[in-house]
MIDOSE-1310 file (N, C-alpha, C; in nm, 2 decimals, decimal comma, always signed):
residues 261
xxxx	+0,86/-0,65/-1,09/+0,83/-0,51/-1,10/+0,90/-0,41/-1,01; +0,89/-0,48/-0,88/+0,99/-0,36/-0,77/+1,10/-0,44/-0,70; +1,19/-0,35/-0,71/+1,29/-0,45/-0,65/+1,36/-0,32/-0,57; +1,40/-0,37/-0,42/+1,45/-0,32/-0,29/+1,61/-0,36/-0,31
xxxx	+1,72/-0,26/-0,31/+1,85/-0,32/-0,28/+1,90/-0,27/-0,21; +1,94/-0,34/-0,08/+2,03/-0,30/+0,04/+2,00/-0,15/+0,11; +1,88/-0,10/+0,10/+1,83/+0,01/+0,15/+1,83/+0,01/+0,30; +1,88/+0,13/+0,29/+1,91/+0,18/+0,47/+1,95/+0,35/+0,46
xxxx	+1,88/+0,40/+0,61/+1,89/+0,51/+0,59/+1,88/+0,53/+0,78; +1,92/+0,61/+0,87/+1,93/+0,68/+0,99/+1,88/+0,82/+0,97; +1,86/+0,81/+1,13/+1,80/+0,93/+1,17/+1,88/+0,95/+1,30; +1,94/+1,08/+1,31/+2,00/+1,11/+1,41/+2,10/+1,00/+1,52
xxxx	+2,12/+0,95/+1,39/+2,25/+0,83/+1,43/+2,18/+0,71/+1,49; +2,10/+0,71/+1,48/+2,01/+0,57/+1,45/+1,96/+0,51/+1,33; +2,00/+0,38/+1,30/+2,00/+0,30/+1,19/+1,85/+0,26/+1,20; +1,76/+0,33/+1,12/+1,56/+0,29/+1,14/+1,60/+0,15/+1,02
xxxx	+1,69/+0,18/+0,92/+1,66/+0,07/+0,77/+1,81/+0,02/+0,79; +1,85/-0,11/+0,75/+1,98/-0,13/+0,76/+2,02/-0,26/+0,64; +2,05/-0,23/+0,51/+2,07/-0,35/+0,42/+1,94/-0,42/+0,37; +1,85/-0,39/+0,39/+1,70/-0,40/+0,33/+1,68/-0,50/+0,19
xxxx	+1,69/-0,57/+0,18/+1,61/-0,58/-0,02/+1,55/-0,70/-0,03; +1,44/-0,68/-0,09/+1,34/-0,81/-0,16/+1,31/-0,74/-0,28; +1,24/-0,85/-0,37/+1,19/-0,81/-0,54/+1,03/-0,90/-0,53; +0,94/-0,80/-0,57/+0,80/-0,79/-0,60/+0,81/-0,83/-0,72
xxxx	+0,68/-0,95/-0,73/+0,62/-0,98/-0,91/+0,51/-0,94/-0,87; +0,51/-0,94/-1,03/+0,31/-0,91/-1,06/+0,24/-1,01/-1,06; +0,13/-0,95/-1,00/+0,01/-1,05/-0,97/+0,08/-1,14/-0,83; +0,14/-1,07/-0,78/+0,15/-1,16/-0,64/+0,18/-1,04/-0,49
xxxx	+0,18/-1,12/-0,38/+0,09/-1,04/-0,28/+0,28/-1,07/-0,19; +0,34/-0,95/-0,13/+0,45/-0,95/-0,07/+0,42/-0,87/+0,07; +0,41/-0,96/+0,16/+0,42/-0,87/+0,25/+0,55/-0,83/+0,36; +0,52/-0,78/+0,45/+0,65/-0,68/+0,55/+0,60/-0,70/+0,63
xxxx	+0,62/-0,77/+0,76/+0,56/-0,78/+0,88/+0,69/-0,76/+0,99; +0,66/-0,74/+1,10/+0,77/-0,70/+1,24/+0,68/-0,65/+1,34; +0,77/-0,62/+1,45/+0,72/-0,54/+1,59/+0,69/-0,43/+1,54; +0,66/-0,35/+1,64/+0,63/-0,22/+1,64/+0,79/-0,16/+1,63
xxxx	+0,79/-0,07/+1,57/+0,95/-0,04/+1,56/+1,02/-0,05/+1,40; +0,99/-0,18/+1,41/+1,11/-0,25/+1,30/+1,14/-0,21/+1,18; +1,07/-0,09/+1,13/+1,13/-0,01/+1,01/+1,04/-0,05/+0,91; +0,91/-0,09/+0,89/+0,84/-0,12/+0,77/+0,76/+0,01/+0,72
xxxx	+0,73/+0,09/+0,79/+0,63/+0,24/+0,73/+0,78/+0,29/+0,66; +0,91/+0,32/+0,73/+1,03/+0,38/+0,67/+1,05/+0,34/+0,55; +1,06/+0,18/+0,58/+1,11/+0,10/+0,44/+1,02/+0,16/+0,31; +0,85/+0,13/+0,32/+0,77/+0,19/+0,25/+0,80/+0,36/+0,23
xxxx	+0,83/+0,46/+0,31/+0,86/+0,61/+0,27/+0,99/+0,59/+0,21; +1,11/+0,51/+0,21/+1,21/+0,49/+0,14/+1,18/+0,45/-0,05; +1,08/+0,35/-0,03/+1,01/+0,33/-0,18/+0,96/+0,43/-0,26; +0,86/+0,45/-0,20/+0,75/+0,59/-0,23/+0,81/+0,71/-0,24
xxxx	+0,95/+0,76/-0,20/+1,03/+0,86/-0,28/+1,00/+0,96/-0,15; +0,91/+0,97/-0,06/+0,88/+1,02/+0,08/+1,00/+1,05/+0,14; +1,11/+0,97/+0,13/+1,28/+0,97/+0,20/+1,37/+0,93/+0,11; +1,48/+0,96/+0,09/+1,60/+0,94/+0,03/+1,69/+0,82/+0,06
xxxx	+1,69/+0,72/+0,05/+1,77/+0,60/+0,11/+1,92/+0,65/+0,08; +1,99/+0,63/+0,20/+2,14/+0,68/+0,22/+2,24/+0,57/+0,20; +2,13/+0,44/+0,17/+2,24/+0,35/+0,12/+2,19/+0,24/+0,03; +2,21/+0,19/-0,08/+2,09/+0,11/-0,17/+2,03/+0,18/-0,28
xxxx	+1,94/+0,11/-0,37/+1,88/+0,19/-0,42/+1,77/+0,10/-0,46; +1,63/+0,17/-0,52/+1,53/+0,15/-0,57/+1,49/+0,08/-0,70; +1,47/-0,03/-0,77/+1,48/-0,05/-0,89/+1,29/-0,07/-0,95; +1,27/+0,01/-1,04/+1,09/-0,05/-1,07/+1,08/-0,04/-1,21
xxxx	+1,09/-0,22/-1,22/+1,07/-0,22/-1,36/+1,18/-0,22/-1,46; +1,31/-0,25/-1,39/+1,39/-0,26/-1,46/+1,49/-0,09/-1,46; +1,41/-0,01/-1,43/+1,51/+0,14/-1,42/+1,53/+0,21/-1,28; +1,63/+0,21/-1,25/+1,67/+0,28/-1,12/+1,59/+0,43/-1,10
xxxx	+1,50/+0,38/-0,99/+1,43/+0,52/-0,99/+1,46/+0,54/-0,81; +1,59/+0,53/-0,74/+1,64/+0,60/-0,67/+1,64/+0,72/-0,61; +1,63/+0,81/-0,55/+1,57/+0,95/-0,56/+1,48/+1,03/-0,64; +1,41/+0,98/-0,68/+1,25/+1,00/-0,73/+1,17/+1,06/-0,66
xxxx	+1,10/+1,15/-0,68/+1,00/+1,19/-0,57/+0,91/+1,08/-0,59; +0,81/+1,16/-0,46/+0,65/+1,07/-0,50/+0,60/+1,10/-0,63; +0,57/+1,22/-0,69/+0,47/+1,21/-0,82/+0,58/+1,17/-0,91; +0,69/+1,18/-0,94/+0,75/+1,08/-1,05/+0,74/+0,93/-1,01
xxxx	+0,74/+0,93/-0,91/+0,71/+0,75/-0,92/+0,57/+0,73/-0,93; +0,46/+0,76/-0,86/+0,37/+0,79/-0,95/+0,30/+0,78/-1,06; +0,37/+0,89/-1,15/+0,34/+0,86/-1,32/+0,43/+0,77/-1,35; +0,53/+0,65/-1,31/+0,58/+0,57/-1,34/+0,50/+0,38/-1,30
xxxx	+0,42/+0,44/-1,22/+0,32/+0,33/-1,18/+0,31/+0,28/-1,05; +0,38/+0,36/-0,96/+0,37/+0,30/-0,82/+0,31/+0,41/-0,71; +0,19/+0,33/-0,68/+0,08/+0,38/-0,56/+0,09/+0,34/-0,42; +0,07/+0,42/-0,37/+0,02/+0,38/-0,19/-0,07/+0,43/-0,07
xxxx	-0,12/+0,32/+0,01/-0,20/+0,37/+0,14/-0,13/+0,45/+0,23; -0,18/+0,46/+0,33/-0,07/+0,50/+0,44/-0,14/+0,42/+0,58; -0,09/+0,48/+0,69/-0,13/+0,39/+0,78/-0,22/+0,44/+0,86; -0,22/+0,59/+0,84/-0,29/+0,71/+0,91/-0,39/+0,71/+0,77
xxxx	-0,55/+0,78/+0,79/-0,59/+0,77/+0,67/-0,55/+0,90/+0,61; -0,56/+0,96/+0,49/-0,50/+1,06/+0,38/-0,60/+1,05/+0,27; -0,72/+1,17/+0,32/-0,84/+1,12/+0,25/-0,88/+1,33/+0,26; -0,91/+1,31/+0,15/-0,97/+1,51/+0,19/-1,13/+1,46/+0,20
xxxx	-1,12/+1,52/+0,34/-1,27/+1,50/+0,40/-1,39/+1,59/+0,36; -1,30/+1,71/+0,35/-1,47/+1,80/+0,29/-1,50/+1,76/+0,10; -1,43/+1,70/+0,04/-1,41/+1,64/-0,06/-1,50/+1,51/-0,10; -1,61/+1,48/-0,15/-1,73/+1,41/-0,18/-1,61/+1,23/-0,18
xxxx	-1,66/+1,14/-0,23/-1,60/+1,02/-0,24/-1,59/+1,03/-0,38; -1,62/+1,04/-0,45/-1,62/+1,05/-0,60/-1,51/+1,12/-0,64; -1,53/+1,27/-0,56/-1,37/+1,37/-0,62/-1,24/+1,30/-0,54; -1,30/+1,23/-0,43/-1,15/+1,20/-0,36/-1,07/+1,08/-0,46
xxxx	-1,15/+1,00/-0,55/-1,08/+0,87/-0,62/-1,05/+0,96/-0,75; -1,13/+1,07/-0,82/-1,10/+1,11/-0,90/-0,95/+1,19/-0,91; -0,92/+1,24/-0,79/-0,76/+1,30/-0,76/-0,68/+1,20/-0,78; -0,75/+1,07/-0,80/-0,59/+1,00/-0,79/-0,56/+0,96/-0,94
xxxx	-0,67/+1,04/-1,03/-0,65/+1,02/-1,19/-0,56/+1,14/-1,23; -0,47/+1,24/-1,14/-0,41/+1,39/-1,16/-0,35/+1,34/-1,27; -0,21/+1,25/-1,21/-0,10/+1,24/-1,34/-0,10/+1,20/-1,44; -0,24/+1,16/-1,42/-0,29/+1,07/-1,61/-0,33/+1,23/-1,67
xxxx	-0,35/+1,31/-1,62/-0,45/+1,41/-1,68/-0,38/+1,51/-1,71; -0,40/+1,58/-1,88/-0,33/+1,61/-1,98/-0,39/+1,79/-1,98; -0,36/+1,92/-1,99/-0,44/+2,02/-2,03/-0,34/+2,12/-1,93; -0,36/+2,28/-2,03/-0,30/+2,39/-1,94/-0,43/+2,41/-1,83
xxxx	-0,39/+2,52/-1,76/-0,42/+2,62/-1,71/-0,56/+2,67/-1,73; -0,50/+2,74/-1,85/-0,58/+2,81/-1,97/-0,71/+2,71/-2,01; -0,66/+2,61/-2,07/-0,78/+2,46/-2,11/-0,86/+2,46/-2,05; -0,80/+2,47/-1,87/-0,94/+2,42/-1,76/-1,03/+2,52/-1,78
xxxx	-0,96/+2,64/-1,78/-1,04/+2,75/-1,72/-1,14/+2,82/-1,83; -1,15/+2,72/-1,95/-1,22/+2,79/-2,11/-1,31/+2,63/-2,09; -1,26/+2,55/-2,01/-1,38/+2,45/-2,01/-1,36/+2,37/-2,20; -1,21/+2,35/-2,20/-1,23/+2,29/-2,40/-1,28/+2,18/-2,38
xxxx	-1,34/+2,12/-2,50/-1,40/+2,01/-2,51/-1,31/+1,85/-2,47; -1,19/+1,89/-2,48/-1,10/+1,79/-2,45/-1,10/+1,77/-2,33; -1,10/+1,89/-2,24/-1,06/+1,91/-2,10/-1,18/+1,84/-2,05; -1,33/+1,90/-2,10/-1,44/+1,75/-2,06/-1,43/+1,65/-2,07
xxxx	-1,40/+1,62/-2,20/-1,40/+1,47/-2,25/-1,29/+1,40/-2,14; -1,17/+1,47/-2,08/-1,09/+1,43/-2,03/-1,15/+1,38/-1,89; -1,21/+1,46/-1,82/-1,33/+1,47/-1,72/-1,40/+1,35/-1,74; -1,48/+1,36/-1,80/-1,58/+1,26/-1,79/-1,54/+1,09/-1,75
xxxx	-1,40/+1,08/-1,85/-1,36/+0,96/-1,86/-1,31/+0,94/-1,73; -1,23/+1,05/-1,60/-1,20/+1,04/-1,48/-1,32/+1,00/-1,40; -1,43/+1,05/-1,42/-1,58/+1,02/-1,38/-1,60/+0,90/-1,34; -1,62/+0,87/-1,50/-1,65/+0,69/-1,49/-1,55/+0,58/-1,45
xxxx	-1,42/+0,63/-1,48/-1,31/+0,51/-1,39/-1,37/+0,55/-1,23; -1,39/+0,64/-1,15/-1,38/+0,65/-1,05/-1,53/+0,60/-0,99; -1,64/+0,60/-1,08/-1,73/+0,55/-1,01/-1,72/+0,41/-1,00; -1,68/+0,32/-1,11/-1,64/+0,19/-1,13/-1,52/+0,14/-1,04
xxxx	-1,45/+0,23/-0,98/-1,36/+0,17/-0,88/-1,46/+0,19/-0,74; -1,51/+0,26/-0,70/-1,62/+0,32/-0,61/-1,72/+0,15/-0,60; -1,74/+0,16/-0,73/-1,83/+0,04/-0,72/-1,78/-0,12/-0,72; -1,66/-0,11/-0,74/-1,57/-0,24/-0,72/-1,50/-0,24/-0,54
xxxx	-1,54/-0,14/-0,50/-1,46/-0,18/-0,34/-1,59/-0,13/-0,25; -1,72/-0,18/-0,33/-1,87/-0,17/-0,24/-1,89/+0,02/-0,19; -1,86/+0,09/-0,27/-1,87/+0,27/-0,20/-1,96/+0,32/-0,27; -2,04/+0,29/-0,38/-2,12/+0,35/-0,46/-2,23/+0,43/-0,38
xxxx	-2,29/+0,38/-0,27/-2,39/+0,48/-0,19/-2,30/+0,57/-0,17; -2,17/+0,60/-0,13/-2,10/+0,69/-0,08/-2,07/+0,80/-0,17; -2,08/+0,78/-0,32/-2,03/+0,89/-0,39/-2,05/+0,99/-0,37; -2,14/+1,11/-0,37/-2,20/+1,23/-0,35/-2,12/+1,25/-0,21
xxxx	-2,16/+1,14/-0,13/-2,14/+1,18/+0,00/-1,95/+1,24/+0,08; -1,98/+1,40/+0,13/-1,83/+1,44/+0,17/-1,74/+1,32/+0,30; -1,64/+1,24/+0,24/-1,58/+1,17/+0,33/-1,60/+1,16/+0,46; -1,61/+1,31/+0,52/-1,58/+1,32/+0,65/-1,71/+1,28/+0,69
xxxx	-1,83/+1,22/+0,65/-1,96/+1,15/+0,72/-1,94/+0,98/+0,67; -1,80/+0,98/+0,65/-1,81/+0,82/+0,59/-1,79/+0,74/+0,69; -1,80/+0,62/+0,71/-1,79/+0,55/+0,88/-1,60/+0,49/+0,81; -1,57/+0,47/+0,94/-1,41/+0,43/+0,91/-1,38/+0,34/+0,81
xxxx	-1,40/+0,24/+0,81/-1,41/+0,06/+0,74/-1,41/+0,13/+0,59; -1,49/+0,23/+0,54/-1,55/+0,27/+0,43/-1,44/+0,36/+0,35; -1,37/+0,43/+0,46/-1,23/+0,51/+0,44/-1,11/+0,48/+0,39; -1,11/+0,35/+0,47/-1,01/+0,26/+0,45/-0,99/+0,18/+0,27
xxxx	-1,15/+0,16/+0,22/-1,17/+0,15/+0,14/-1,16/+0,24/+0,00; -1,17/+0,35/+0,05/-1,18/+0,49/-0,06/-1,03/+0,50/-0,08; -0,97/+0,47/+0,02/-0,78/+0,54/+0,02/-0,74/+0,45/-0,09; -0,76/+0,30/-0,11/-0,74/+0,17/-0,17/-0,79/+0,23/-0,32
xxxx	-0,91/+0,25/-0,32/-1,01/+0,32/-0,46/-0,91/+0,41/-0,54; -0,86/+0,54/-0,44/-0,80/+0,64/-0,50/-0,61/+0,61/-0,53; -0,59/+0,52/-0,48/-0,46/+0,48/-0,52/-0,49/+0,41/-0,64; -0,59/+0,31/-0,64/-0,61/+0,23/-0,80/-0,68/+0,31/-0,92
xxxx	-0,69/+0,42/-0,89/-0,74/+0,51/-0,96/-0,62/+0,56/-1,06; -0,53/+0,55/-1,04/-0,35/+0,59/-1,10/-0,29/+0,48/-1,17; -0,38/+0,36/-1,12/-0,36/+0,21/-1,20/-0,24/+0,21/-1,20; -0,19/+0,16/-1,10/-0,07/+0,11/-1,10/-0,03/-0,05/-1,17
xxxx	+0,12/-0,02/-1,13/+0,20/-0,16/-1,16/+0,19/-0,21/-1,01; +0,26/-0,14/-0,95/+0,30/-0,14/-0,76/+0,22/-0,10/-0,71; +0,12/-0,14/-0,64/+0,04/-0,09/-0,52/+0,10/-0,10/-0,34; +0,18/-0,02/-0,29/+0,21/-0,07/-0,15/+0,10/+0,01/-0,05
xxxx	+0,06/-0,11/+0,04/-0,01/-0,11/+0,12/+0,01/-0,08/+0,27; +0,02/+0,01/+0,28/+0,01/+0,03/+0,47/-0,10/+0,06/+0,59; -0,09/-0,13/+0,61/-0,14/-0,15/+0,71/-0,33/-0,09/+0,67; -0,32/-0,18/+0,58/-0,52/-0,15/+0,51/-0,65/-0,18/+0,62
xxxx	-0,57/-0,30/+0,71/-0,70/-0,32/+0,81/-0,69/-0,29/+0,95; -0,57/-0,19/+0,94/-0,60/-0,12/+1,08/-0,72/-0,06/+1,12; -0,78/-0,07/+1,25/-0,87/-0,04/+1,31/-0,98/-0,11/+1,27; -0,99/-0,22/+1,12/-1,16/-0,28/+1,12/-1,17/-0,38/+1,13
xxxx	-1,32/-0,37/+1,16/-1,38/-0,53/+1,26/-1,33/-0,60/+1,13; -1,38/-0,77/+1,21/-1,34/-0,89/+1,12/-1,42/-0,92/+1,03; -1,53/-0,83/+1,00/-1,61/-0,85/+0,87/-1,57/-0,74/+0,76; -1,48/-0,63/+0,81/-1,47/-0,54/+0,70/-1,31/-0,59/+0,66
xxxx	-1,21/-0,65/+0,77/-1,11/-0,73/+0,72/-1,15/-0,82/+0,64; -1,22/-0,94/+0,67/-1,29/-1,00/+0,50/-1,26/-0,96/+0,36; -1,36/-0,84/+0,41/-1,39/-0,76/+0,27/-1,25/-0,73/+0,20; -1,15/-0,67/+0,29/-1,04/-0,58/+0,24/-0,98/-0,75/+0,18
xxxx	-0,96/-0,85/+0,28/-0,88/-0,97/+0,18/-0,93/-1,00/+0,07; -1,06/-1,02/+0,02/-1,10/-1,05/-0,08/-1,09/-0,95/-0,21; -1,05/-0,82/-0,15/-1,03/-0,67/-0,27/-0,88/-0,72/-0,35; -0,84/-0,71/-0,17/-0,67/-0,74/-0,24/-0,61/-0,86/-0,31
xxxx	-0,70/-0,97/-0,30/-0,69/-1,05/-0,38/-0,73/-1,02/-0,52; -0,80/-0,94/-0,58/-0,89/-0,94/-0,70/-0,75/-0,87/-0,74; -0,73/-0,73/-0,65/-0,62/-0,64/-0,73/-0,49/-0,74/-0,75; -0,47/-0,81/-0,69/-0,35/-0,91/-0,71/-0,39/-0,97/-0,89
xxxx	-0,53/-1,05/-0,86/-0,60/-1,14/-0,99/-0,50/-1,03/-1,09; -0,53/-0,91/-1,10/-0,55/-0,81/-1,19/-0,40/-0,79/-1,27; -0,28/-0,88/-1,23/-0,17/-0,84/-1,23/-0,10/-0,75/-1,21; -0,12/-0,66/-1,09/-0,05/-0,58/-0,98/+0,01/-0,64/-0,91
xxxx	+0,13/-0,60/-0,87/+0,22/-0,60/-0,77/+0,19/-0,57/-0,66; +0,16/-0,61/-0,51/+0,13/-0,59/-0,43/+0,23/-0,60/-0,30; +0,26/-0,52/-0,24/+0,35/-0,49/-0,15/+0,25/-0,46/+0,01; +0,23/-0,53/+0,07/+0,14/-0,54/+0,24/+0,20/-0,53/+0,37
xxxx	+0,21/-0,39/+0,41/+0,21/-0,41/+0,55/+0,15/-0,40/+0,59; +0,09/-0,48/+0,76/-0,01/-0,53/+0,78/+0,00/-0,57/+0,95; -0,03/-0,53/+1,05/-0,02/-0,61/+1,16/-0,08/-0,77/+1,17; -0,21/-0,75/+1,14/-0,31/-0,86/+1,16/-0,24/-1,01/+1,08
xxxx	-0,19/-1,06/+1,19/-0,14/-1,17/+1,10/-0,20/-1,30/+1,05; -0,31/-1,33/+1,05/-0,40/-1,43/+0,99/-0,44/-1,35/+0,88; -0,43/-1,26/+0,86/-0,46/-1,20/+0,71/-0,36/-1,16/+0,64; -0,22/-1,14/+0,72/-0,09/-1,20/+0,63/-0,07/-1,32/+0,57
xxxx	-0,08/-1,39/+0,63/-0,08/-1,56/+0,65/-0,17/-1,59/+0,56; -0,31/-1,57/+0,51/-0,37/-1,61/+0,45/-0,39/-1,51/+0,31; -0,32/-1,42/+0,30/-0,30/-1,33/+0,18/-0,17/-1,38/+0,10; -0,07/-1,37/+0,17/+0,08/-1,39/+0,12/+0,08/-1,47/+0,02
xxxx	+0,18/-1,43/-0,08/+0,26/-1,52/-0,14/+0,40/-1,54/-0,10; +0,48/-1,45/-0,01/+0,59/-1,45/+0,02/+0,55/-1,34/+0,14; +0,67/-1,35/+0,24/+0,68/-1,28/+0,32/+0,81/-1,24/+0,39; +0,83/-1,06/+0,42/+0,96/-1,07/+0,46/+0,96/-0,98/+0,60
xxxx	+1,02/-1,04/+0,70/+1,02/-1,05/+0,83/+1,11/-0,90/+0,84; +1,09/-0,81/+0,93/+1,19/-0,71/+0,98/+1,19/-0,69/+1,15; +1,32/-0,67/+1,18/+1,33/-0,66/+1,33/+1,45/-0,58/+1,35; +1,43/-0,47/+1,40/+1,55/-0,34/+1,48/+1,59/-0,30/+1,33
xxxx	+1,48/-0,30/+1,23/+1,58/-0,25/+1,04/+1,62/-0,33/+0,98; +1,63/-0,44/+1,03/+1,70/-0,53/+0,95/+1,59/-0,66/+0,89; +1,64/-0,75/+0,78/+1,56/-0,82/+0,72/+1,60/-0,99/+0,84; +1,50/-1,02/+0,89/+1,51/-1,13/+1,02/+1,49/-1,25/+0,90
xxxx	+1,39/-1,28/+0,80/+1,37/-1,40/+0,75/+1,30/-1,35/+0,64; +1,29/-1,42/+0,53/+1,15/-1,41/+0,41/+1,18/-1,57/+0,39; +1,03/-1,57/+0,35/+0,98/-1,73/+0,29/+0,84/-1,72/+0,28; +0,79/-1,85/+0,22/+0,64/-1,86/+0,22/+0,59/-1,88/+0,35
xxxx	+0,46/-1,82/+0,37/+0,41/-1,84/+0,47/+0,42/-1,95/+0,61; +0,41/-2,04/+0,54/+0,43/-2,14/+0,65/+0,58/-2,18/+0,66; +0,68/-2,15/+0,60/+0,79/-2,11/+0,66/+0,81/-2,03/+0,76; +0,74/-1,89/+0,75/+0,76/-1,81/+0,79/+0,69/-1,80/+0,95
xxxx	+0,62/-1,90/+0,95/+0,51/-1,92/+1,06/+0,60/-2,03/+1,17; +0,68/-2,12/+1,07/+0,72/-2,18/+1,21/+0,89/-2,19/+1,21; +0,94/-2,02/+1,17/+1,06/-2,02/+1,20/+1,09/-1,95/+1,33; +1,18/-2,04/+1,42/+1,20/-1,97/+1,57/+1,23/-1,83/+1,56
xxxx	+1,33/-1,76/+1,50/+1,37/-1,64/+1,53/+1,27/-1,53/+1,48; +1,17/-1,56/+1,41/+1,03/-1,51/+1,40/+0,94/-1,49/+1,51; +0,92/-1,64/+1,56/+0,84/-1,66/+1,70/+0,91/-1,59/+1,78; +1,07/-1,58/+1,80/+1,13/-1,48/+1,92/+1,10/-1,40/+1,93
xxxx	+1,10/-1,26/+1,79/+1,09/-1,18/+1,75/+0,93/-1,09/+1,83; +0,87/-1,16/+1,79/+0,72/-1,14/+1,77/+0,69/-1,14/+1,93; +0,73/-1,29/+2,01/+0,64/-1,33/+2,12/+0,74/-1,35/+2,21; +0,87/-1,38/+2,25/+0,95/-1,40/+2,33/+0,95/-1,45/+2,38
xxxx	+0,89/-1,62/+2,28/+0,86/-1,73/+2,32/+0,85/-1,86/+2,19; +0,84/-1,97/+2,23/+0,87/-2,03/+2,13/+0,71/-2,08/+2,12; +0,58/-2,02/+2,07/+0,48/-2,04/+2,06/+0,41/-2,01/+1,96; +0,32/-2,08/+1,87/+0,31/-2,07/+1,74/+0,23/-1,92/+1,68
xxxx	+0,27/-1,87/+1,59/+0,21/-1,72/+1,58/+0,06/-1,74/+1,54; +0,00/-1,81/+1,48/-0,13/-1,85/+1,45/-0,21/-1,83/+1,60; -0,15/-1,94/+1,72/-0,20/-1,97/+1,85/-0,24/-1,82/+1,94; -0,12/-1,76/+1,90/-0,13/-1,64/+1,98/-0,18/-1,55/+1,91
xxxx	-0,25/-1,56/+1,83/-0,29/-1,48/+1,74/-0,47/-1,51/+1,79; -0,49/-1,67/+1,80/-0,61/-1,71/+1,81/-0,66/-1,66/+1,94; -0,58/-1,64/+2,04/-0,60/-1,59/+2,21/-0,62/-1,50/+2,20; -0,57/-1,37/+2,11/-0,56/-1,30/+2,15/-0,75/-1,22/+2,07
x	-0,76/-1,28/+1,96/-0,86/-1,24/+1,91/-1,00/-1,27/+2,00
């Protein structure tokens, strides 16, 4: 469904992306892991049409959508989190997943504002997808309620809601369990697995690496922009220049992962 080619792009004579590419299927889980640094939120604004890649290009689905903005890629089928949350807080939970039905949604100006029966009908049907996604990622107490009284864990979940709300092909994910305890990371692995079941394409960046490791289907390593390794998980877990990468040591990432928790 998405395919990355040789994408790179600088900023003030600094190389952030440098020769970049993997290719996403459906119904499987790809994730992006590295240091702090290593170019994975870029790589993802390079996708999402957010930046222009200065060298490479973008393929989804078979058509070069290369300099695309966000809402054409978008109405093309590709959604995303971010890492910071991007949630309109005075905005109920209900209207926040319902915004992410815009580019499905058909009518002038004029239509809204005469209230035609289409323009309801069109409505309602935004309604009910959005309370059924509300109610597939556990937010249904939350509907009425404006965001900004939602507790974090719950945020994190609405952002996920209002991207699947556009039904994508591509879902990329940035960094979904930052900030939550290890019972609402649970929850978020077992979501992303269902949306995976669903045949979506799933694209994960993610610090928390036991929930890389145990989500993945493949995984591709970045360090200073560049692509360090991809392989399946447990390739990816006991390849040295990974463990360098990461720990600046030759000690297993699971181990340090377990100390550190």
């Amino acid at each position: 469904m998405l395919e990355a080619e040789n994408l790179g792009i600088e900023f003030g004579g600094l190389r952030a992306l440098d020769g970049v590419s993997f290719r996403s299927q459906p119904g499987r889980i790809l994730s992006i892991i590295g240091p702090n640094g290593a170019g994975k939120t870029t790589l993802f604004n390079l996708i999402s049409g957010l930046y222009q890649p200065q060298t490479g290009r973008v393929v989804l689905d078979g058509q070069d959508v290369t300099g695309r903005n966000a809402h054409q890629l978008a109405r093309l089928g590709l959604s995303r989190t971010f890492q910071n949350l991007q949630v309109f807080f005075q905005m109920t939970a209900l209207e926040n997943v319902m915004v992410g039905r815009h580019v499905h949604e058909r009518g002038s100006v004029v239509a809204h504002m005469l209230g035609l029966p289409a323009i309801g009908r069109q409505n309602a049907a935004s309604e009910r997808l959005a309370r059924e996604l509300l109610a597939r990622l556990g937010l249904s107490d939350y509907a009425s309620m404006p965001a900004g009284s939602m507790p974090y864990g719950a945020l994190k979940r609405l952002e996920i809601a209002r991207a699947l709300a556009l039904q994508p092909r591509v879902l990329l994910l940035d960094e979904p369990a930052a900030g939550c305890n290890p019972s609402e990371t649970v929850e978020l692995d077992a979501i992303i697995r269902s949306i995976a079941q669903d045949g979506v394409s799933i694209v994960l960046v993610e610090h928390d690496i036991r929930m890389v490791m145990n989500l993945s289907d493949e995984i591709v390593v970045l360090n200073y922009g560049r692509k360090l390794a991809q392989g399946r998980p447990a390739e990816i877990q006991a390849n040295p220049q990974v463990i360098e990468a990461y720990l600046g040591a030759e000690t297993p990432m699971e181990d340090d992962h377990a100390r550190r928790a």
